[in-house]
C-alpha positions in Angstrom: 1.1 0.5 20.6 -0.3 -1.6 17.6 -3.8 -1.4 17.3 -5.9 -3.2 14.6 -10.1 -1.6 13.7 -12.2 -3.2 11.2 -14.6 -1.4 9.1 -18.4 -1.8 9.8 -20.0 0.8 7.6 -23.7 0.7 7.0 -23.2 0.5 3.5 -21.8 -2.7 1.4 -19.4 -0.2 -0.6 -17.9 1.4 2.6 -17.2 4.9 4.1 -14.6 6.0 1.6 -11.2 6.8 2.9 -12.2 10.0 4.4 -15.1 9.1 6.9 -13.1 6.0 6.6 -10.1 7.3 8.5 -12.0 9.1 10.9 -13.7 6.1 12.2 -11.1 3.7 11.8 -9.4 6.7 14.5 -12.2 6.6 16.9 -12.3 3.3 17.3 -8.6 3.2 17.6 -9.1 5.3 20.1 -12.1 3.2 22.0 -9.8 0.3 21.8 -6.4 1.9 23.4 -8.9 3.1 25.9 -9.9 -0.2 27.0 -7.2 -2.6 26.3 -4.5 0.1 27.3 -5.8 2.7 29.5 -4.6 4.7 27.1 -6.5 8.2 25.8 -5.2 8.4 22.5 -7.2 11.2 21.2 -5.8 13.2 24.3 -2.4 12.4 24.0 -2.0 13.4 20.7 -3.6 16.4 21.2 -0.8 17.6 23.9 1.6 16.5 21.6 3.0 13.7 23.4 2.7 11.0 20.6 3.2 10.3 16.6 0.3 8.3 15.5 -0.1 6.7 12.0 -3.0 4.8 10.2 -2.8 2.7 7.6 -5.5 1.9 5.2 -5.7 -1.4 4.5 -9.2 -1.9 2.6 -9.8 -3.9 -0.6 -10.3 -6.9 -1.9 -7.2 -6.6 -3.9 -8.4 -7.8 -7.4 -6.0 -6.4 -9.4 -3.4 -8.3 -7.5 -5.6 -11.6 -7.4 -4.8 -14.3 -6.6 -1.9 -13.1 -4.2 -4.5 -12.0 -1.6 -6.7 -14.8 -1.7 -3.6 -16.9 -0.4 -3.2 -14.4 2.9 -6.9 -15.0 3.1 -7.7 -11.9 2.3 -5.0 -10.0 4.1 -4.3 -7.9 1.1 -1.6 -6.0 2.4 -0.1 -9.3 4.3 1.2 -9.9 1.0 4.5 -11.6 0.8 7.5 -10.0 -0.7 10.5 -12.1 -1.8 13.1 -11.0 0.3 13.4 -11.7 4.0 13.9 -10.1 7.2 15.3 -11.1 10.8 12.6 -11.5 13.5 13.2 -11.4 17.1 13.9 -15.0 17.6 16.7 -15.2 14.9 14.9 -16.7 12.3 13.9 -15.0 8.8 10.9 -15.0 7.1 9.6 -13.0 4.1 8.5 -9.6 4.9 4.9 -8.1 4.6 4.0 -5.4 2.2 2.9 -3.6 5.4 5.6 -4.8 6.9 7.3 -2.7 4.6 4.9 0.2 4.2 5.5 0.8 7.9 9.4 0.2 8.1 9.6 2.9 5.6 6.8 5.5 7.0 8.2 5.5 10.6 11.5 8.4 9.7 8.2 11.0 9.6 7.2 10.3 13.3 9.8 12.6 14.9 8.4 15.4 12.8 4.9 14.5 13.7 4.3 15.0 16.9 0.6 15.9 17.9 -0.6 14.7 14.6 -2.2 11.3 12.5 -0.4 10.5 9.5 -1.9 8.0 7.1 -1.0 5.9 4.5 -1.7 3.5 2.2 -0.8 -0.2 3.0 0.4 -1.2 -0.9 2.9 1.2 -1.6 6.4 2.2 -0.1 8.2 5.2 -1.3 11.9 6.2 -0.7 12.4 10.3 -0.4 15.0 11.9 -1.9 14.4 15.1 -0.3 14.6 16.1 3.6 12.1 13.9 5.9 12.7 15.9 8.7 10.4 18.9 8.9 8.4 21.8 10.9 4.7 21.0 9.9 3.5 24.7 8.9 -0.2 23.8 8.2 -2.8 21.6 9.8 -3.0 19.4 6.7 0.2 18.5 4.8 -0.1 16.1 1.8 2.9 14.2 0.4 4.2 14.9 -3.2 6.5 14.6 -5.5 7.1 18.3 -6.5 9.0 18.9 -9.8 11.8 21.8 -9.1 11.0 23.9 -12.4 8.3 26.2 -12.5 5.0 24.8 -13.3 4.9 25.9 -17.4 2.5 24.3 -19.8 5.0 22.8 -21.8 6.3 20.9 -18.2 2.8 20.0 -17.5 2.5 18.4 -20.8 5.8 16.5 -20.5 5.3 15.3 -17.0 1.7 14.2 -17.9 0.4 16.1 -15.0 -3.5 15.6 -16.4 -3.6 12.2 -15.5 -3.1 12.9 -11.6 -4.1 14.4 -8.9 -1.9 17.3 -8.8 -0.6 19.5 -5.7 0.4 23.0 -6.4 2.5 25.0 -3.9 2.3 28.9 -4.5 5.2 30.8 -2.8 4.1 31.4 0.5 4.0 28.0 1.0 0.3 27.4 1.5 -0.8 24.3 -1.4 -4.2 23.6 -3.5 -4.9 20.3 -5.1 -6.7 19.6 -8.4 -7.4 16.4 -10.4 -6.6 15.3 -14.0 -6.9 18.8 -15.7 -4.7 20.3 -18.4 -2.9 23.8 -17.6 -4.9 25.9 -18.6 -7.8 24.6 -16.6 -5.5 24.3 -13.6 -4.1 27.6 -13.7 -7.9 29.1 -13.5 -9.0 26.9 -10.4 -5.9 27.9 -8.7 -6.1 31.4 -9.2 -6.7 31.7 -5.6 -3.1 30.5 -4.1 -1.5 33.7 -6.5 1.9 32.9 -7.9 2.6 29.1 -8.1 6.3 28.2 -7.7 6.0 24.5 -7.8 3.7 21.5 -8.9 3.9 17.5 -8.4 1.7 14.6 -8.6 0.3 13.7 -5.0 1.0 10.5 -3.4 -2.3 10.4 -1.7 -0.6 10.1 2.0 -0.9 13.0 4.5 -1.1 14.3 7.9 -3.6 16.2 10.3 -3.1 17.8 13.2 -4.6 17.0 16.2 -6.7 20.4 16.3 -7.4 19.6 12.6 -8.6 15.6 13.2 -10.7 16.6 16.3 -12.5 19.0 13.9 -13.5 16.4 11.1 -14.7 14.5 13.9 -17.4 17.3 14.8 -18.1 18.0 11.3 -18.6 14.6 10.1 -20.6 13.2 13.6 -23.9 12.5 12.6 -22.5 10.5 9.3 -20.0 8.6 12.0 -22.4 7.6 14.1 -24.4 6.3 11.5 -21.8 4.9 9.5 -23.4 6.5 6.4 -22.1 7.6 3.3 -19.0 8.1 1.4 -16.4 10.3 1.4 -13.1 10.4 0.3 -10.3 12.7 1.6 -9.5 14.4 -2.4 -12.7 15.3 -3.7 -14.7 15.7 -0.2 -12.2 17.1 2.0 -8.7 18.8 0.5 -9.9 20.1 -2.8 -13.7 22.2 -1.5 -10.9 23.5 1.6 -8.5 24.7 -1.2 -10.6 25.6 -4.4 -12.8 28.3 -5.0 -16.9 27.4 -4.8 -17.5 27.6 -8.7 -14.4 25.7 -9.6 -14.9 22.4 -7.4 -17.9 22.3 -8.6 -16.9 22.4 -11.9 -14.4 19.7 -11.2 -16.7 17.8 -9.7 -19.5 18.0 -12.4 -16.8 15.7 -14.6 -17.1 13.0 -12.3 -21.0 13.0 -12.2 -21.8 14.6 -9.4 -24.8 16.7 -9.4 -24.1 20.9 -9.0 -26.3 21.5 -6.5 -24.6 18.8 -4.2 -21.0 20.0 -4.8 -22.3 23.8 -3.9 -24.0 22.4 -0.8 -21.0 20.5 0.4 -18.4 23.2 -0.6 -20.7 25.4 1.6 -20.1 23.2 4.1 -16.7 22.8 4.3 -16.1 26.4 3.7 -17.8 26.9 6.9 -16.2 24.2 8.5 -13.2 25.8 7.6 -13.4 29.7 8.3 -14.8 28.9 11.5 -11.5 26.5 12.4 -9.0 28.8 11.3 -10.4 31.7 13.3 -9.5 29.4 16.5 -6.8 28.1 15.3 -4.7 30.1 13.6 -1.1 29.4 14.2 -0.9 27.2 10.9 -2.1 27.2 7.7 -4.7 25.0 6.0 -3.0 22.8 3.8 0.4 22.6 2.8 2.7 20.1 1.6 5.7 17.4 2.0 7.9 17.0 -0.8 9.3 13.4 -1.2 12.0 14.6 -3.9 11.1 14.5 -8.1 13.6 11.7 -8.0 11.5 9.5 -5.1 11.2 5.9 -5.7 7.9 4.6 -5.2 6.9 0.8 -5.5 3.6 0.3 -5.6 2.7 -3.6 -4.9 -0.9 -3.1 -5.4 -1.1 -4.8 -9.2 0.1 -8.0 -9.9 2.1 -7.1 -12.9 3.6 -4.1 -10.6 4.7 -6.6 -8.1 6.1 -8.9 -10.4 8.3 -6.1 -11.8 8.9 -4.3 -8.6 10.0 -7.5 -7.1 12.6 -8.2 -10.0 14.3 -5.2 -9.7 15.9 -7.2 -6.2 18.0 -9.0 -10.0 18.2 -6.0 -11.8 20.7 -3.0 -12.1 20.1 0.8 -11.6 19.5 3.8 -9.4 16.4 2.2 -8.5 17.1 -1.2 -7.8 20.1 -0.9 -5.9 18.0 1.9 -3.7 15.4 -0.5 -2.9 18.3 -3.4 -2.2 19.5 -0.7 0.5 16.0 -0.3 2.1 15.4 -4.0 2.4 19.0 -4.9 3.7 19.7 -6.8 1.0 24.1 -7.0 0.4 24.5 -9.6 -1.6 22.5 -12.2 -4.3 22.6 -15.0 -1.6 22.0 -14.3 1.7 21.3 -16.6 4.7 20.8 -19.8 2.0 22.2 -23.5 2.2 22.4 -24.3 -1.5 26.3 -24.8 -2.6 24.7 -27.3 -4.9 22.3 -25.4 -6.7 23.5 -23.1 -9.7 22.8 -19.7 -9.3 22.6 -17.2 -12.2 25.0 -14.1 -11.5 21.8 -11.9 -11.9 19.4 -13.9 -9.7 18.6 -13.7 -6.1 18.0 -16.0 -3.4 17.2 -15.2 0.2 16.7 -17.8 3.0 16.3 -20.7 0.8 16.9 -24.4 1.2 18.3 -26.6 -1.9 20.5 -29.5 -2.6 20.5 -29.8 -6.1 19.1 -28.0 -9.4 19.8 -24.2 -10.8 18.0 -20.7 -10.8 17.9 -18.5 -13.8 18.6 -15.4 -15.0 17.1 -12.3 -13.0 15.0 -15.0 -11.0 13.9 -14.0 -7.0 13.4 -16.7 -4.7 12.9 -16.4 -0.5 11.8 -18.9 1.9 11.5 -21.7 -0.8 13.1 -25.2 0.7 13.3 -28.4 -1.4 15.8 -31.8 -2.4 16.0 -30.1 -6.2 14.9 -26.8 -7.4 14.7 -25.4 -11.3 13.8 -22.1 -11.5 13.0 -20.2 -14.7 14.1 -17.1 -16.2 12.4 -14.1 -14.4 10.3 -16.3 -12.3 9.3 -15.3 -8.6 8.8 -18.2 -6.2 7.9 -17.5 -2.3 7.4 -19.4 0.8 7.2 -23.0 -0.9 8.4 -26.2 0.6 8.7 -29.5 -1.9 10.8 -32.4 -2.8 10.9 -30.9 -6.3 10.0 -26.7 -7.0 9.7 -26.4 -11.0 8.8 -22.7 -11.9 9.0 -21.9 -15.6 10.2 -18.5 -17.4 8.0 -15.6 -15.2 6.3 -18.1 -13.1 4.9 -17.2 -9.5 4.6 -19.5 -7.0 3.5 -18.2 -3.8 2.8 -20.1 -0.3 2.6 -23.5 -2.2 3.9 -26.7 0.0 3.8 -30.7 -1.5 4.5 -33.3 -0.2 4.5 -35.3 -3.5 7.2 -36.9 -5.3 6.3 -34.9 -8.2 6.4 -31.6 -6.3 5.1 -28.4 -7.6 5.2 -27.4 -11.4 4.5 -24.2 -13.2 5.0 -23.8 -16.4 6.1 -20.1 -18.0 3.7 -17.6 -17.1 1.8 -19.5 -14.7 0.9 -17.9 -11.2 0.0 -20.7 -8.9 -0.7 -20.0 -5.1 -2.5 -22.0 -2.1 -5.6 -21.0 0.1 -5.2 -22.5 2.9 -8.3 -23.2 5.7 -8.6 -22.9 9.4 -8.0 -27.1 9.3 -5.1 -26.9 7.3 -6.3 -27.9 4.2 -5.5 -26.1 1.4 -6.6 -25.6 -2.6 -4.7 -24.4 -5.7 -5.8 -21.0 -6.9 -4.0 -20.4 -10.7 -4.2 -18.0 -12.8 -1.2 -15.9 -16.0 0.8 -13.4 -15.8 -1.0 -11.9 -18.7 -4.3 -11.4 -16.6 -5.4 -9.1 -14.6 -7.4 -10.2 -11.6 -9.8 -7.3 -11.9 -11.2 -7.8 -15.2 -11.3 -11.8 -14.6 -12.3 -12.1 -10.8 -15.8 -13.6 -11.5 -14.5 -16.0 -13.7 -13.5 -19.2 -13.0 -10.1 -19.6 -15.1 -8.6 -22.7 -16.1 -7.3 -25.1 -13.2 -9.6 -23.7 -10.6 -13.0 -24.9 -9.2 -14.1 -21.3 -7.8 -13.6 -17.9 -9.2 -11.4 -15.1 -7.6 -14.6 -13.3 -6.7 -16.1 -16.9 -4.7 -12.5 -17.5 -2.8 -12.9 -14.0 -1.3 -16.4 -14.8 -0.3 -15.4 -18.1 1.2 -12.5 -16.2 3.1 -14.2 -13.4 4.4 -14.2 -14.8 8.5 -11.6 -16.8 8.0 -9.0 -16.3 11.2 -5.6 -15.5 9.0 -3.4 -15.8 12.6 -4.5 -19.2 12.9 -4.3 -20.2 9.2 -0.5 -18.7 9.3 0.2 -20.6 12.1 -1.3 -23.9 10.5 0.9 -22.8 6.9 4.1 -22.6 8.8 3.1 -26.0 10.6 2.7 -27.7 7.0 6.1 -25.8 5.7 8.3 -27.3 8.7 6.9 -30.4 8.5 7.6 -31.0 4.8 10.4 -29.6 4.6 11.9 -31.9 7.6 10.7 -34.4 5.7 13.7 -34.8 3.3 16.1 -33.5 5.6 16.3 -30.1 5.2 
């Protein structure tokens, strides 16, 4: 069962991913009720299903202008490499696609509980991902196998994450972006700590464990007010003592009195829970292995470079090659008369004439002549003639032009197209970042990256797909492809 919620908080700046997941759950569960006949909430709660949420929110400005192209379906992101649908035909895989390819070997451990995750970043274990939950929270983490010194906190550059400490026993605290000394102190608490690791923000609840957020949190649910987010709000007042939250929260500007009232809170919440429920722990964690892989696709420089490790060499690239089903540079491609680099990659792909340079990654691009740059990235385009210069991206472009589509070196270049079909060039660099620039309007473009996702906001993305791959065949039938 797939189920899709939208978020219609009160507030302009949303619920935050805490409150966030436990609405998008109960309307998840209001849905399956109605469309399916199906009590989710129940179900889970006997143990008979797995369920997992993923968090898709954002406008994805960092990774501007990709997004605007999906119409705002951030995590509907294109990646250059394809996969086999139902039908027998390939297309480029999703970011969520992907995300939920890769989280689905934890179901069989989860029974009876909601993992969630994050829809712009996939992460390979290296450890075990078959497991006994022992606690009614586990977070994932990447925990290093020597013993938490401050000479290994220093070299892993622990104080710029959000860190999860394990003691012994096996019961887990989290902190955020403190040096040792500070985090030893606030974790005084869990005794002797064997191991530490940055978290990867992704956890899991159990059923007992959701239904009680759900109480705690009512009023603000059905008001859809405020903002809380599972670190600060939820995991770290359940695992740190009163005076040091509040300490840790007083360096992000939040006022003493409200961390004390909400820690009061919570430790209430939570002495009265585990007195009911005691046959777990609180909060634990899930070790994903200190050599993990984790591609996060949520920058655009980050999916540029994740993306060109399909060309490269290494540990890492050939692990995510195996994890996309990617055996060889060319796969399911007609172009014997294009020259292929021995370090690029091409996957579905179309050509009768032209060449693809070193390290480049093309999928789903059809067109009569193709010359592809060094490093450059091109996805889902259909042309007569596809010129992408040294790092280029081109992403869902078609032309039907003799001239075709050109980028020069650094240039990304995608399309937005409408509910009629229609569609508009949205450029930007390499070089920029689409956070810092997405109220301007940058050279090439009529609207900034901030008035494209305001334009997009209702726009019906199954319907715009349908009209994209419409436009695709249709040019690319054109010259006899």
């Amino acid at each position: 069962m797939v189920i899709a919620v939208s978020e219609d908080w009160s507030s302009s700046s949303g619920a935050g991913n805490g409150l966030g997941t436990l609405y998008a759950f109960q309307k998840a569960c209001n849905v399956a009720k109605e469309k399916y006949g199906a009590d989710l909430a129940q179900e889970l709660m006997e143990g008979k299903i797995s369920a997992a949420l993923y968090h898709t929110a954002g406008k994805g400005t960092r990774l501007a202008p990709l997004p605007a192209s999906e119409n705002n379906n951030k995590p509907g992101v294109k990646l250059p490499v394809c996969h086999q649908l139902a039908d027998g035909s390939y297309e480029p895989i999703t970011v969520l696609e992907a995300v939920v390819r890769q989280t689905g070997i934890y179901a069989s451990s989860r029974s009876g509980r909601l993992s969630v995750f994050w829809g712009d970043q996939i992460f390979v274990p290296t450890a075990p991902f078959k497991y006994t939950p022992t606690h009614h929270v586990d977070i994932m983490c990447t925990l290093e196998e020597e013993p938490p010194t401050e000479k290994v906190w220093k070299e892993k550059g622990l104080e710029k994450y959000g860190v999860i400490a394990v003691s012994g026993g096996g019961n887990a605290a989290q902190v955020e972006k403190v040096d040792h000394p500070t985090a030893m102190r606030m974790l005084k608490n869990l005794g002797d700590i064997a191991r530490v690791g940055p978290s990867l923000g992704s956890f899991s609840v159990s059923a007992k464990m959701l239904q009680a957020l759900c109480d705690e949190f009512s009023s603000e649910l059905a008001a859809k007010d405020g903002k809380l987010d599972t670190d600060p709000h939820f995991w770290m007042p359940l695992t740190l003592p009163q005076d040091e939250y509040i300490s840790l929260m007083s360096q992000k500007g939040v006022d003493e009195q409200e961390s004390r009232s909400h820690h009061v809170r919570m430790a209430k919440m939570k002495e009265s829970f585990l007195s009911a429920n005691p046959e777990l722990g609180m909060f634990g964690s899930v070790d994903v292995g200190s050599n993990a892989c984790w591609w996060d696709y949520g920058l655009l420089k980050l999916y540029i470079a994740n993306n060109l490790k399909l060309s490269e060499e290494g540990d890492d690239a050939d692990l995510l090659r195996r994890f996309f089903g990617v055996t060889g540079r060319t796969m399911n491609s007609e172009i014997s008369g294009v020259t292929v680099d021995g370090s690029a990659s091409a996957f579905s792909c179309k050509a009768k004439s032209g060449s693809v340079g070193a390290d480049a990654v093309i999928a789903a691009v059809e067109a009569e002549e193709i010359q592809i740059g060094e490093g450059a990235i091109v996805v889902n385009c259909a042309a007569k003639k596809i010129i992408a210069g040294k790092g280029a991206v081109l992403y869902n472009l078609v032309s039907e032009s003799d001239d075709g589509i050109v980028a020069e070196d650094g240039d990304v270049i995608v399309s937005v197209t409408d509910t009629e079909g229609s569609s508009m060039l949205l450029r930007s660099k390499t070089s920029i970042c689409g956070g810092k620039a997405w109220k301007q309007v940058l050279d090439g473009n009529k609207m900034s990256f901030e008035e494209v996702h305001k334009q997009n906001r209702d726009a019906d993305v199954s319907n715009i797909e349908k009209k994209r791959k419409e436009l695709y065949q249709k040019t690319s039938s054109s010259f006899g492809l």
